[in-house]
mmCIF file as Biopython writes it, N, C-alpha, C and O atoms, coordinates in Angstrom:
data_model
#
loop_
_atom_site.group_PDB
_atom_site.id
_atom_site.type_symbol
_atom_site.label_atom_id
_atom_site.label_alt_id
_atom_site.label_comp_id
_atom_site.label_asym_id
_atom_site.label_entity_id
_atom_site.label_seq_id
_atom_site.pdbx_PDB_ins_code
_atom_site.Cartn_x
_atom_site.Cartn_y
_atom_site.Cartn_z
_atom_site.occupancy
_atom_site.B_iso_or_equiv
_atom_site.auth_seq_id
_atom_site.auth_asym_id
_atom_site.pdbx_PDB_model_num
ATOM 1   N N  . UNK A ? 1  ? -4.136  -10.729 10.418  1.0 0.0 1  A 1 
ATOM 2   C CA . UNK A ? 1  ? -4.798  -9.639  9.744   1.0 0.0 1  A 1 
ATOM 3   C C  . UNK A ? 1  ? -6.261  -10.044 9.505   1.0 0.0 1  A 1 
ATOM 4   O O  . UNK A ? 1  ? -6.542  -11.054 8.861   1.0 0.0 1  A 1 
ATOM 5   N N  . UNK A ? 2  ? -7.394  -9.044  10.163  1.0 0.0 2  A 1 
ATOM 6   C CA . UNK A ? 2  ? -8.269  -9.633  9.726   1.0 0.0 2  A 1 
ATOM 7   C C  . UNK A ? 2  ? -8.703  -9.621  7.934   1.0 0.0 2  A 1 
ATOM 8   O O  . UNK A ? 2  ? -8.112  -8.983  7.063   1.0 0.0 2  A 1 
ATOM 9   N N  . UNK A ? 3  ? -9.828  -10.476 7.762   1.0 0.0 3  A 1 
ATOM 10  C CA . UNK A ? 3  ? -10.065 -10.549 6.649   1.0 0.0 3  A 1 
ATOM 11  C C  . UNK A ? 3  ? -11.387 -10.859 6.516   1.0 0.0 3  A 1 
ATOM 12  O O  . UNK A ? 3  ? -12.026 -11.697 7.153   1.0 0.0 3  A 1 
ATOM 13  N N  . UNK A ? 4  ? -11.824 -9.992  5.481   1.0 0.0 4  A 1 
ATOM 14  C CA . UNK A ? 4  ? -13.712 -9.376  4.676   1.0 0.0 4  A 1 
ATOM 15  C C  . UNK A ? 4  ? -14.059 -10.329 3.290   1.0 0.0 4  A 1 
ATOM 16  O O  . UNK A ? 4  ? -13.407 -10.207 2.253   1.0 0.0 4  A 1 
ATOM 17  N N  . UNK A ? 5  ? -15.072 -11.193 3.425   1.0 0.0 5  A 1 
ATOM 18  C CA . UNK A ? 5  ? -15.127 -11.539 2.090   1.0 0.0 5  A 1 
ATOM 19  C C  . UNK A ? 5  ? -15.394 -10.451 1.250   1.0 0.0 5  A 1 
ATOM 20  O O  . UNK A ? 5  ? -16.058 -9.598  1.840   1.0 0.0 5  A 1 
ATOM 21  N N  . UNK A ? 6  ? -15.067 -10.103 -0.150  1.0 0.0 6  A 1 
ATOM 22  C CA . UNK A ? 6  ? -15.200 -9.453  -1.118  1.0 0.0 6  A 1 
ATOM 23  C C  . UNK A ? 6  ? -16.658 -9.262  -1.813  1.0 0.0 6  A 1 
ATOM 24  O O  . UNK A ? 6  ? -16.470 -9.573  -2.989  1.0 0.0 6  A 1 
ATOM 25  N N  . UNK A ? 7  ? -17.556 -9.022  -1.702  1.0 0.0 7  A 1 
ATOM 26  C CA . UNK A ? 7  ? -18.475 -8.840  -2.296  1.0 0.0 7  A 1 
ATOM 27  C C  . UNK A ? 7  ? -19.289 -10.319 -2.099  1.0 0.0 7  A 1 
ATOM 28  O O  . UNK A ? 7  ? -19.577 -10.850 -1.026  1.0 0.0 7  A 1 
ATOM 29  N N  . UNK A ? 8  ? -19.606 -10.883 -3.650  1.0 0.0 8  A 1 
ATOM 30  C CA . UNK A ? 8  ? -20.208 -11.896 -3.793  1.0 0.0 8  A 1 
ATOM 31  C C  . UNK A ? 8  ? -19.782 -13.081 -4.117  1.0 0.0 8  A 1 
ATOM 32  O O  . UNK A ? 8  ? -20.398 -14.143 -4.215  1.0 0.0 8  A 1 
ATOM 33  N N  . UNK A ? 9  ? -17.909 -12.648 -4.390  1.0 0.0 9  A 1 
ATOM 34  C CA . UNK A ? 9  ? -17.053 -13.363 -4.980  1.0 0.0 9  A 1 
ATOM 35  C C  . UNK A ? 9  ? -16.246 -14.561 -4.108  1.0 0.0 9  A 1 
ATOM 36  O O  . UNK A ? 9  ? -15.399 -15.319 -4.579  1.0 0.0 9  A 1 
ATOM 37  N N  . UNK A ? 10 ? -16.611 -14.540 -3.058  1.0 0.0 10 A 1 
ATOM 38  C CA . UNK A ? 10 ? -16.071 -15.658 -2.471  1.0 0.0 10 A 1 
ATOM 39  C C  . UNK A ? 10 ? -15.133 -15.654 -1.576  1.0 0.0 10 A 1 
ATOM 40  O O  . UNK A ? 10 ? -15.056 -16.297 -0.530  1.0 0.0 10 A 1 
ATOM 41  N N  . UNK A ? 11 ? -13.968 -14.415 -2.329  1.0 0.0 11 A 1 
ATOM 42  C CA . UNK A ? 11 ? -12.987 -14.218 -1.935  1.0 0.0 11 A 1 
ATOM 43  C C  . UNK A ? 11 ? -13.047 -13.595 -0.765  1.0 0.0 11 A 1 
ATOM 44  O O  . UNK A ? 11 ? -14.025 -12.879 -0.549  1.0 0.0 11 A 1 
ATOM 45  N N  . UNK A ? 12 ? -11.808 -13.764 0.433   1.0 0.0 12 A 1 
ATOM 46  C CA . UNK A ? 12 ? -11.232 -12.810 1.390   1.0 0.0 12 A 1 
ATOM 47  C C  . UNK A ? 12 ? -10.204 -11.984 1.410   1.0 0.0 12 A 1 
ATOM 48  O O  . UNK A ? 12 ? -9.011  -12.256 1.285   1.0 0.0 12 A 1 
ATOM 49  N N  . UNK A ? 13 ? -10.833 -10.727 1.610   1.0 0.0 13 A 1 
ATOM 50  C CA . UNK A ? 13 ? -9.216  -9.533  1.419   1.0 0.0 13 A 1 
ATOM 51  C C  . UNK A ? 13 ? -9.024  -8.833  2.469   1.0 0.0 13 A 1 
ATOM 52  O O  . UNK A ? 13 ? -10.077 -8.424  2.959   1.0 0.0 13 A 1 
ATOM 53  N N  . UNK A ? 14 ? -7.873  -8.463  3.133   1.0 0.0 14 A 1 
ATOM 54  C CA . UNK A ? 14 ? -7.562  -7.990  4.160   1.0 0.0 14 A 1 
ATOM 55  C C  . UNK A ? 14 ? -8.328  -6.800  4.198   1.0 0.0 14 A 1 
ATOM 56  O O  . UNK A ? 14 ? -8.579  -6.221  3.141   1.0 0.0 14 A 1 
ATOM 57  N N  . UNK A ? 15 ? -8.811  -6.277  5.497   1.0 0.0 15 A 1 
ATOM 58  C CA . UNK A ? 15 ? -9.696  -4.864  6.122   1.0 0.0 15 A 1 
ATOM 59  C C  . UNK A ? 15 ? -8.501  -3.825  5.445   1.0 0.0 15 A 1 
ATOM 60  O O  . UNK A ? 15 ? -8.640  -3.144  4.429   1.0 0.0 15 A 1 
ATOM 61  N N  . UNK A ? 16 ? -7.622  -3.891  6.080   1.0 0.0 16 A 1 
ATOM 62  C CA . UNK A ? 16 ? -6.857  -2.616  6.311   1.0 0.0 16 A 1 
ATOM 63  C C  . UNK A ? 16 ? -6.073  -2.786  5.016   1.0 0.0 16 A 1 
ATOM 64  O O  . UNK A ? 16 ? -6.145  -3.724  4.222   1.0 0.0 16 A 1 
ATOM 65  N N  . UNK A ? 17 ? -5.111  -1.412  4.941   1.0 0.0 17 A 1 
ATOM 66  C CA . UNK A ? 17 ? -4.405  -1.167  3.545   1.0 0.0 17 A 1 
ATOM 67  C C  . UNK A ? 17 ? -3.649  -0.217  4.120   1.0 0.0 17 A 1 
ATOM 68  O O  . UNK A ? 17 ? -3.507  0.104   5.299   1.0 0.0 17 A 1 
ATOM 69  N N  . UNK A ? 18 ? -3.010  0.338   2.749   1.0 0.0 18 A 1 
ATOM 70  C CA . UNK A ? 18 ? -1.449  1.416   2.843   1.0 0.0 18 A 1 
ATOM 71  C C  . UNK A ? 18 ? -1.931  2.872   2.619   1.0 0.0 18 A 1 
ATOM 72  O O  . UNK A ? 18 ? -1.658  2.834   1.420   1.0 0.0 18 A 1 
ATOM 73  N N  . UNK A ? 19 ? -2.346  3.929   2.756   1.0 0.0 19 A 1 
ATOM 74  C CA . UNK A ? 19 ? -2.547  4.888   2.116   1.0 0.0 19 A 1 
ATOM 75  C C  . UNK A ? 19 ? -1.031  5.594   1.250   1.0 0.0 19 A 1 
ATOM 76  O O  . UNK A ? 19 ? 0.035   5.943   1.756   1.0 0.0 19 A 1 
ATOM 77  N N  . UNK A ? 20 ? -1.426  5.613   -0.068  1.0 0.0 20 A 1 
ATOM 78  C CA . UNK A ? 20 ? 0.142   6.008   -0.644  1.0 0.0 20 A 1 
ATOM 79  C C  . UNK A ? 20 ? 0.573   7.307   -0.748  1.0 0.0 20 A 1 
ATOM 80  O O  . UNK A ? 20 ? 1.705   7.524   -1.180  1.0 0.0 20 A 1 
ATOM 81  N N  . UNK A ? 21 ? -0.452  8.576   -0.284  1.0 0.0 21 A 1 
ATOM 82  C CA . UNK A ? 21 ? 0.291   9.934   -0.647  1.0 0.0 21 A 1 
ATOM 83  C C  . UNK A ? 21 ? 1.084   10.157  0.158   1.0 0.0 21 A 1 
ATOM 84  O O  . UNK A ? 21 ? 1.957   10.672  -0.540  1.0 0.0 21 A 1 
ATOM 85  N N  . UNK A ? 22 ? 1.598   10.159  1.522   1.0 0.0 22 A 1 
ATOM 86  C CA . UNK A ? 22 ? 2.305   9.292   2.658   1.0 0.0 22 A 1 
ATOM 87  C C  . UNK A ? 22 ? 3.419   8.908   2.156   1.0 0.0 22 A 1 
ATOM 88  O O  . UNK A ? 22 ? 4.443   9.591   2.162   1.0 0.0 22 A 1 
ATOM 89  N N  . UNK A ? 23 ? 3.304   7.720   1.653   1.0 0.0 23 A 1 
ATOM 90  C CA . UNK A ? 23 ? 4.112   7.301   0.940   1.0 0.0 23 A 1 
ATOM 91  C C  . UNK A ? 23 ? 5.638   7.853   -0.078  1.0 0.0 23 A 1 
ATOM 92  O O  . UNK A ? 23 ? 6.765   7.361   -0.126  1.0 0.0 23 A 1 
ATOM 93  N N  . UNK A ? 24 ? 5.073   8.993   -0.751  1.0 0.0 24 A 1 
ATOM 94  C CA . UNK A ? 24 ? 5.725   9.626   -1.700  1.0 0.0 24 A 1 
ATOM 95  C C  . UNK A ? 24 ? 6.527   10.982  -1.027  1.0 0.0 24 A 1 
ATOM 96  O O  . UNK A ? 24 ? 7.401   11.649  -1.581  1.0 0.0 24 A 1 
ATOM 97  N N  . UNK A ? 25 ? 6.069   11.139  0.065   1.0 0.0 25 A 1 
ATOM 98  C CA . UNK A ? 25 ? 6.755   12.123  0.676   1.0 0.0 25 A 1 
ATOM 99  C C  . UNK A ? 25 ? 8.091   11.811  1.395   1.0 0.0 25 A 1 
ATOM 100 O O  . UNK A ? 25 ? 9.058   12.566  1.500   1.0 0.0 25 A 1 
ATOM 101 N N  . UNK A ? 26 ? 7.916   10.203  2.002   1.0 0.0 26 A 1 
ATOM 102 C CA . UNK A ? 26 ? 9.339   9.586   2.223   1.0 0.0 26 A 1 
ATOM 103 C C  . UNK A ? 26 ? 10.215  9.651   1.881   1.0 0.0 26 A 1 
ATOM 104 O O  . UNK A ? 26 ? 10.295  10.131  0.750   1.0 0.0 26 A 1 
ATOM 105 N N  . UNK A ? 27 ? 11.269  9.311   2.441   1.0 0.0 27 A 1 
ATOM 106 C CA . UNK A ? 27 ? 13.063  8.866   1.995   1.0 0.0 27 A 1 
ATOM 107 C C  . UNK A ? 27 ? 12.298  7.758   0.996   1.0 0.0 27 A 1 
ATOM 108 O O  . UNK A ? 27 ? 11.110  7.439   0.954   1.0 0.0 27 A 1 
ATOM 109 N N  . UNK A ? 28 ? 13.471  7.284   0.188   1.0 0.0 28 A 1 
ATOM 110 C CA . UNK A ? 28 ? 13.566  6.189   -0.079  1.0 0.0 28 A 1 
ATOM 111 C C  . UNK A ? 28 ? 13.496  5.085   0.740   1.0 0.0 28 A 1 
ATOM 112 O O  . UNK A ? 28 ? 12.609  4.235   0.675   1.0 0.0 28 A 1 
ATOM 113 N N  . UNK A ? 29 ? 14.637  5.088   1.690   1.0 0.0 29 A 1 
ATOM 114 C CA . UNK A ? 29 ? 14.562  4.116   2.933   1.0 0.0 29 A 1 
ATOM 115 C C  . UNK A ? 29 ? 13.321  3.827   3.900   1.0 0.0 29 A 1 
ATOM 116 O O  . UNK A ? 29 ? 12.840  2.772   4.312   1.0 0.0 29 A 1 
ATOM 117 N N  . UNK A ? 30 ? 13.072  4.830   4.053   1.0 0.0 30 A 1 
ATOM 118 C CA . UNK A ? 30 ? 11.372  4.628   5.179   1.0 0.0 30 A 1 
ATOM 119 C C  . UNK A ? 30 ? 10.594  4.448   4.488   1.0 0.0 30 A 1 
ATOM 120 O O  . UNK A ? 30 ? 9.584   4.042   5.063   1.0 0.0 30 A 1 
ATOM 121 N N  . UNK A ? 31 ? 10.437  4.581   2.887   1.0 0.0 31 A 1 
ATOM 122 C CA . UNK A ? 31 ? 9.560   4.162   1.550   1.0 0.0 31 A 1 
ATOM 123 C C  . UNK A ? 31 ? 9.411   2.462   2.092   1.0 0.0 31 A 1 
ATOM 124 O O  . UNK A ? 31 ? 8.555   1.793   2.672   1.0 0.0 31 A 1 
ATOM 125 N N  . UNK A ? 32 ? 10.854  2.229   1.495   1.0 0.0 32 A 1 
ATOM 126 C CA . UNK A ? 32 ? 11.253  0.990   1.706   1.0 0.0 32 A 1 
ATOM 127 C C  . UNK A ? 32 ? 10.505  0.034   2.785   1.0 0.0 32 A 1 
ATOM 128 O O  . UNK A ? 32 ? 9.903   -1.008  2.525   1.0 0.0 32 A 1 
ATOM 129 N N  . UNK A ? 33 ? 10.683  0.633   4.050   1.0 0.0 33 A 1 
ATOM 130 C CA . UNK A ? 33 ? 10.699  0.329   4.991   1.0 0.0 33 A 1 
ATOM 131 C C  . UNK A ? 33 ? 9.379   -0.458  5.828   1.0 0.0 33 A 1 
ATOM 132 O O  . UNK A ? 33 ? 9.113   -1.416  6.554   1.0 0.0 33 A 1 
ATOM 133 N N  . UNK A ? 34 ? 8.761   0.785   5.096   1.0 0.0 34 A 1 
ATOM 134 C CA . UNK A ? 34 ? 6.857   1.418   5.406   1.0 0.0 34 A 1 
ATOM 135 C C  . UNK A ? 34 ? 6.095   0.122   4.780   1.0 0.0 34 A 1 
ATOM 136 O O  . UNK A ? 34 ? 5.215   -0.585  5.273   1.0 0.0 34 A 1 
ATOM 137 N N  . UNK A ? 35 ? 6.766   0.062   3.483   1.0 0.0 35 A 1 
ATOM 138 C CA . UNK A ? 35 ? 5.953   -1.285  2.452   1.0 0.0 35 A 1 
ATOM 139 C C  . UNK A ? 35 ? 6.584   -2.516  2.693   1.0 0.0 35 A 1 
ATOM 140 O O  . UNK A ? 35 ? 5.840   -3.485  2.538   1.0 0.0 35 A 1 
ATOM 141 N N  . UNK A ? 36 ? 7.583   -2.726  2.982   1.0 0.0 36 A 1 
ATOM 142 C CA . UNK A ? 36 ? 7.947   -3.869  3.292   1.0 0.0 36 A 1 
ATOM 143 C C  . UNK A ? 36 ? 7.341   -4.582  4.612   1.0 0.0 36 A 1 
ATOM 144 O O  . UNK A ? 36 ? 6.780   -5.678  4.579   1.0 0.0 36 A 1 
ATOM 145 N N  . UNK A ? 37 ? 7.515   -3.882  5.662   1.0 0.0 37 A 1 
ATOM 146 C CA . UNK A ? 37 ? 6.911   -4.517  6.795   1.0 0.0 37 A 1 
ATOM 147 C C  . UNK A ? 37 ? 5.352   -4.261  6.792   1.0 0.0 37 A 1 
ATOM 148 O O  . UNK A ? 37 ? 4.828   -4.549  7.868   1.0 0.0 37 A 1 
ATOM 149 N N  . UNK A ? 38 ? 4.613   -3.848  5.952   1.0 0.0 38 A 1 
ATOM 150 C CA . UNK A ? 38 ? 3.008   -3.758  5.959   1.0 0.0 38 A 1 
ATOM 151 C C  . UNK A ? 38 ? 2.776   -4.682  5.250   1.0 0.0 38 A 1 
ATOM 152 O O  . UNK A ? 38 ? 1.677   -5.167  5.518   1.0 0.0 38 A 1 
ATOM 153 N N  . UNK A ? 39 ? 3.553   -5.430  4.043   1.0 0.0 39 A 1 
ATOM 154 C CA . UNK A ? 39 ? 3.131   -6.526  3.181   1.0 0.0 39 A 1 
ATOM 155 C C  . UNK A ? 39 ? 3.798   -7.875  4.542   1.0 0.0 39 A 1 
ATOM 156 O O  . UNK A ? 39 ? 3.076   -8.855  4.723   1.0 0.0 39 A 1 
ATOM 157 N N  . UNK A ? 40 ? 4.587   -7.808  5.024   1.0 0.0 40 A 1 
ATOM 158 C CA . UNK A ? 40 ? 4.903   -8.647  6.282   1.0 0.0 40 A 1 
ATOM 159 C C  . UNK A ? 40 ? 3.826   -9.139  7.419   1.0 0.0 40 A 1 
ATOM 160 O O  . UNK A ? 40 ? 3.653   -10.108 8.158   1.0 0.0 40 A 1 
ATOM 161 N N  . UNK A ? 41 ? 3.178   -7.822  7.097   1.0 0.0 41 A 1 
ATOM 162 C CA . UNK A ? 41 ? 2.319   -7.506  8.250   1.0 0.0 41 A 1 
ATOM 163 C C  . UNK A ? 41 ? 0.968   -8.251  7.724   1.0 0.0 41 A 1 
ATOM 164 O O  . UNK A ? 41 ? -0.022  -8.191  8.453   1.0 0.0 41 A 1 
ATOM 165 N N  . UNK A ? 42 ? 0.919   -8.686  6.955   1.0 0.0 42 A 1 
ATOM 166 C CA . UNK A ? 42 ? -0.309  -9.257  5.973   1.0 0.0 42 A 1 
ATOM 167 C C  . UNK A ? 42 ? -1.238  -8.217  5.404   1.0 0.0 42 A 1 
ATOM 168 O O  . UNK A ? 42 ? -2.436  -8.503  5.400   1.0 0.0 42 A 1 
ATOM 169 N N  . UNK A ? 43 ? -0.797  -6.859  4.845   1.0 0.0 43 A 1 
ATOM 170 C CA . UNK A ? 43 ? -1.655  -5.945  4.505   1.0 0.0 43 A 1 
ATOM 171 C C  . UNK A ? 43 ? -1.374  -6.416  2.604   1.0 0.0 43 A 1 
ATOM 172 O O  . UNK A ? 43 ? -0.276  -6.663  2.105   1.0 0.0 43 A 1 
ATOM 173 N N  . UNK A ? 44 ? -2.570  -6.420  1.964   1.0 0.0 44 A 1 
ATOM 174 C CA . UNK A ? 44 ? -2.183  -6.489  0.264   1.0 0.0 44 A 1 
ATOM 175 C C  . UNK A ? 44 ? -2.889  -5.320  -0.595  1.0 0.0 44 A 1 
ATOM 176 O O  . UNK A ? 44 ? -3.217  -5.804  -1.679  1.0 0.0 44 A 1 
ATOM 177 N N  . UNK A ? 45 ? -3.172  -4.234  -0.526  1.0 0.0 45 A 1 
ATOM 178 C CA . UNK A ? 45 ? -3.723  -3.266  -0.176  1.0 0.0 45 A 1 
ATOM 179 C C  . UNK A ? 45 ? -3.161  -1.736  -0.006  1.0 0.0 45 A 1 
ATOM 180 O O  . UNK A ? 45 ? -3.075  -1.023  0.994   1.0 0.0 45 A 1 
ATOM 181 N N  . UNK A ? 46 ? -2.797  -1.502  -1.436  1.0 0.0 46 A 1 
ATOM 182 C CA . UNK A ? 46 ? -2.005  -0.383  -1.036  1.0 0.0 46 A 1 
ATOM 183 C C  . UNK A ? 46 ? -2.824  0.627   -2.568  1.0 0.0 46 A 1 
ATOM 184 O O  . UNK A ? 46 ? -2.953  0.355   -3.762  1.0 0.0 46 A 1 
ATOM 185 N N  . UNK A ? 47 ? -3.287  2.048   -1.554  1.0 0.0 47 A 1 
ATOM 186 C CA . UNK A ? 47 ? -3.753  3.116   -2.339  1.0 0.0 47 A 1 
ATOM 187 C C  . UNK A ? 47 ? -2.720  4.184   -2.878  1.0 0.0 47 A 1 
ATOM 188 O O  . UNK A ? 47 ? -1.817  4.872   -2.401  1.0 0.0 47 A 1 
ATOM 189 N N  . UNK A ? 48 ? -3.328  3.968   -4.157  1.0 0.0 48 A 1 
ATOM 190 C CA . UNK A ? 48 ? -2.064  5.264   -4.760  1.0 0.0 48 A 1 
ATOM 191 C C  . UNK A ? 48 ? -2.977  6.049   -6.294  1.0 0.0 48 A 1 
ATOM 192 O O  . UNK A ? 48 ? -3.974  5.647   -6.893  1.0 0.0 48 A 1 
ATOM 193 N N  . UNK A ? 49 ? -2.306  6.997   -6.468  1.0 0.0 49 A 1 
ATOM 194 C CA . UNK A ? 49 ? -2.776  7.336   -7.539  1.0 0.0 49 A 1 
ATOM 195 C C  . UNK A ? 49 ? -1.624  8.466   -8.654  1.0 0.0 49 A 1 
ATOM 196 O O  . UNK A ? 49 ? -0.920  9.388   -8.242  1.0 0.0 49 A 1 
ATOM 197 N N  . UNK A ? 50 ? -1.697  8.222   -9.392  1.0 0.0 50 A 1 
ATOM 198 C CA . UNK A ? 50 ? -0.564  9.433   -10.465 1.0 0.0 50 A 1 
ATOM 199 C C  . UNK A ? 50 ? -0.526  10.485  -9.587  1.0 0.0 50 A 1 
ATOM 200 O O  . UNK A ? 50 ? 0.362   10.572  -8.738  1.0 0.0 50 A 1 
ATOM 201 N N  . UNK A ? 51 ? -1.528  11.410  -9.723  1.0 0.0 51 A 1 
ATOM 202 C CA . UNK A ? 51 ? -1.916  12.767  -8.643  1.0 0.0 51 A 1 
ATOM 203 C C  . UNK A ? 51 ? -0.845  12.852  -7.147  1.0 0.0 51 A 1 
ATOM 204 O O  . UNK A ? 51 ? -0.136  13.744  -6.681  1.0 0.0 51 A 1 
ATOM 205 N N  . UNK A ? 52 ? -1.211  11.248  -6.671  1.0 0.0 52 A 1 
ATOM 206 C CA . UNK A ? 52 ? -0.251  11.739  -5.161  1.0 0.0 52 A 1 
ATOM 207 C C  . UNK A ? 52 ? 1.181   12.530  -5.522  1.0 0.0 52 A 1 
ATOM 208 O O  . UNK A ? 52 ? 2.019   11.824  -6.083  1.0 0.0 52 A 1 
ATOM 209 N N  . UNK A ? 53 ? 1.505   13.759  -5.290  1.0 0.0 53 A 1 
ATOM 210 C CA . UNK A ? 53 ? 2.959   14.571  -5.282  1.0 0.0 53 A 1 
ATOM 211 C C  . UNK A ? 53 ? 3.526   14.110  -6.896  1.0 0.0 53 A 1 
ATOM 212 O O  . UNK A ? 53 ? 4.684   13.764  -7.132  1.0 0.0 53 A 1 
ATOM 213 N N  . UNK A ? 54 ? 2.659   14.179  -7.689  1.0 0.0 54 A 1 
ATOM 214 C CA . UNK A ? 54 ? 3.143   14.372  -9.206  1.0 0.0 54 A 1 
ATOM 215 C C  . UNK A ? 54 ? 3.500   12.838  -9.139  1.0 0.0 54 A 1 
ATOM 216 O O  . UNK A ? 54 ? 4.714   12.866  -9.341  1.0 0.0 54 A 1 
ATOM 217 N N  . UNK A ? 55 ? 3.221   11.785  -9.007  1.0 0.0 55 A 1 
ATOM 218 C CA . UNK A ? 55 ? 3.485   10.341  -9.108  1.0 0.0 55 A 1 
ATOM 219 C C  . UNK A ? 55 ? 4.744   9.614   -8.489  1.0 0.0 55 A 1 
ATOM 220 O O  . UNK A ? 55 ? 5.262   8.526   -8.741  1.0 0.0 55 A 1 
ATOM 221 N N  . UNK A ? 56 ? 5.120   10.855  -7.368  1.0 0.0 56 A 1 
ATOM 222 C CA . UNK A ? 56 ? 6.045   10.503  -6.361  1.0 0.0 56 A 1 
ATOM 223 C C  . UNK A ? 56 ? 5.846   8.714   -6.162  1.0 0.0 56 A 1 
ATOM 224 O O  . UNK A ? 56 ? 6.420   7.715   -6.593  1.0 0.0 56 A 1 
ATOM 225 N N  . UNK A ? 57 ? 4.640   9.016   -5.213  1.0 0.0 57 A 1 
ATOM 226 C CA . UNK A ? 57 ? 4.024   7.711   -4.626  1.0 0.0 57 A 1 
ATOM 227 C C  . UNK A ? 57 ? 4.387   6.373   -5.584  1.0 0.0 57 A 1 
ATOM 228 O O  . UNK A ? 57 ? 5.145   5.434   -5.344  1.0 0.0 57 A 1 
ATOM 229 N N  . UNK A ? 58 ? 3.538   6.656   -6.780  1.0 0.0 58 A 1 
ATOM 230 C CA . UNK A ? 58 ? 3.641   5.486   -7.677  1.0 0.0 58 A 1 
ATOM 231 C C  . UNK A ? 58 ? 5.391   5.396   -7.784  1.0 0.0 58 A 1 
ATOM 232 O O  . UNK A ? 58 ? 5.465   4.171   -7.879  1.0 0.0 58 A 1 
ATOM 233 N N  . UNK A ? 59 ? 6.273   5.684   -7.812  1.0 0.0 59 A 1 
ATOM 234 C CA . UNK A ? 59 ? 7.469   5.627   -8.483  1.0 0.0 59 A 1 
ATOM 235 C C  . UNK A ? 59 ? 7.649   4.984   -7.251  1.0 0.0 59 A 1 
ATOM 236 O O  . UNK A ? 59 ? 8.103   3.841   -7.297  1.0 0.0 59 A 1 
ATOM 237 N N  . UNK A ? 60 ? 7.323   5.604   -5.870  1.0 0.0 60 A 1 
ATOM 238 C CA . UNK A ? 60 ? 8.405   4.746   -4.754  1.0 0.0 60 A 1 
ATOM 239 C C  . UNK A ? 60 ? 7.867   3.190   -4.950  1.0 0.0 60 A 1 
ATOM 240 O O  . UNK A ? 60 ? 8.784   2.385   -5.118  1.0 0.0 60 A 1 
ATOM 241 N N  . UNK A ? 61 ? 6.510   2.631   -4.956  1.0 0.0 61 A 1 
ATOM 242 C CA . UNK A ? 61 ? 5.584   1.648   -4.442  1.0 0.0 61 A 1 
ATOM 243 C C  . UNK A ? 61 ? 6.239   0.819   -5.898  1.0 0.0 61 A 1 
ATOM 244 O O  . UNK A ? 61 ? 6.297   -0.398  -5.723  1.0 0.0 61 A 1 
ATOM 245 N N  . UNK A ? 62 ? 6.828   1.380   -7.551  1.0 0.0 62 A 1 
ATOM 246 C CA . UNK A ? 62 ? 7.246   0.476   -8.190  1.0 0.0 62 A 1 
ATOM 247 C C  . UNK A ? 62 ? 9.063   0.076   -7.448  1.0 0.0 62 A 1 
ATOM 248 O O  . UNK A ? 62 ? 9.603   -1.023  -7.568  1.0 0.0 62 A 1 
ATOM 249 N N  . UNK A ? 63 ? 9.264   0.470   -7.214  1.0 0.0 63 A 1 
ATOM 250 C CA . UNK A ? 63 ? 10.753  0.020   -6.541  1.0 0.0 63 A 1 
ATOM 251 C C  . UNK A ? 63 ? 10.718  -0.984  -5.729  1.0 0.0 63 A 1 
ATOM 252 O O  . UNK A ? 63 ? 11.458  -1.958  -5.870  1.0 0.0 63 A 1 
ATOM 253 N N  . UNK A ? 64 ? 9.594   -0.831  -4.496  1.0 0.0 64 A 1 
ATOM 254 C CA . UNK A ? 64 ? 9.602   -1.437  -3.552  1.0 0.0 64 A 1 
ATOM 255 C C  . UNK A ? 64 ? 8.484   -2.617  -3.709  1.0 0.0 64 A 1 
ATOM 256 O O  . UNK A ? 64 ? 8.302   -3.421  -2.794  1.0 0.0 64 A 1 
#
């Protein structure tokens, strides 16, 4: 996975990420599925917000 230093901080964080409204529209299982193998995948990086489908999103991304 590539990886961007962070600003001024030193740090490196992966380019890419999860978009979560996506997310909330899933099964449970392909929820599952979607986040598990993207954190596998070396992604740490996942967008969400209350708003996505009434906090669908957030509820799947705390399970998984």
């Amino acid at each position: 996975m590539p990886l961007k230093e962070f600003g001024s901080t030193g740090r490196k964080v992966t380019m890419m990420g999860v978009g979560g409204f996506h997310v909330g529209r899933m099964t449970d299982d392909e929820a599952q599925k979607t986040i598990e193998l993207a954190i596998q995948r070396g992604i740490r990086f996942f967008d969400n917000a209350e708003s996505y489908l009434d906090g669908e999103a957030e509820i799947k991304f705390r399970k998984f």
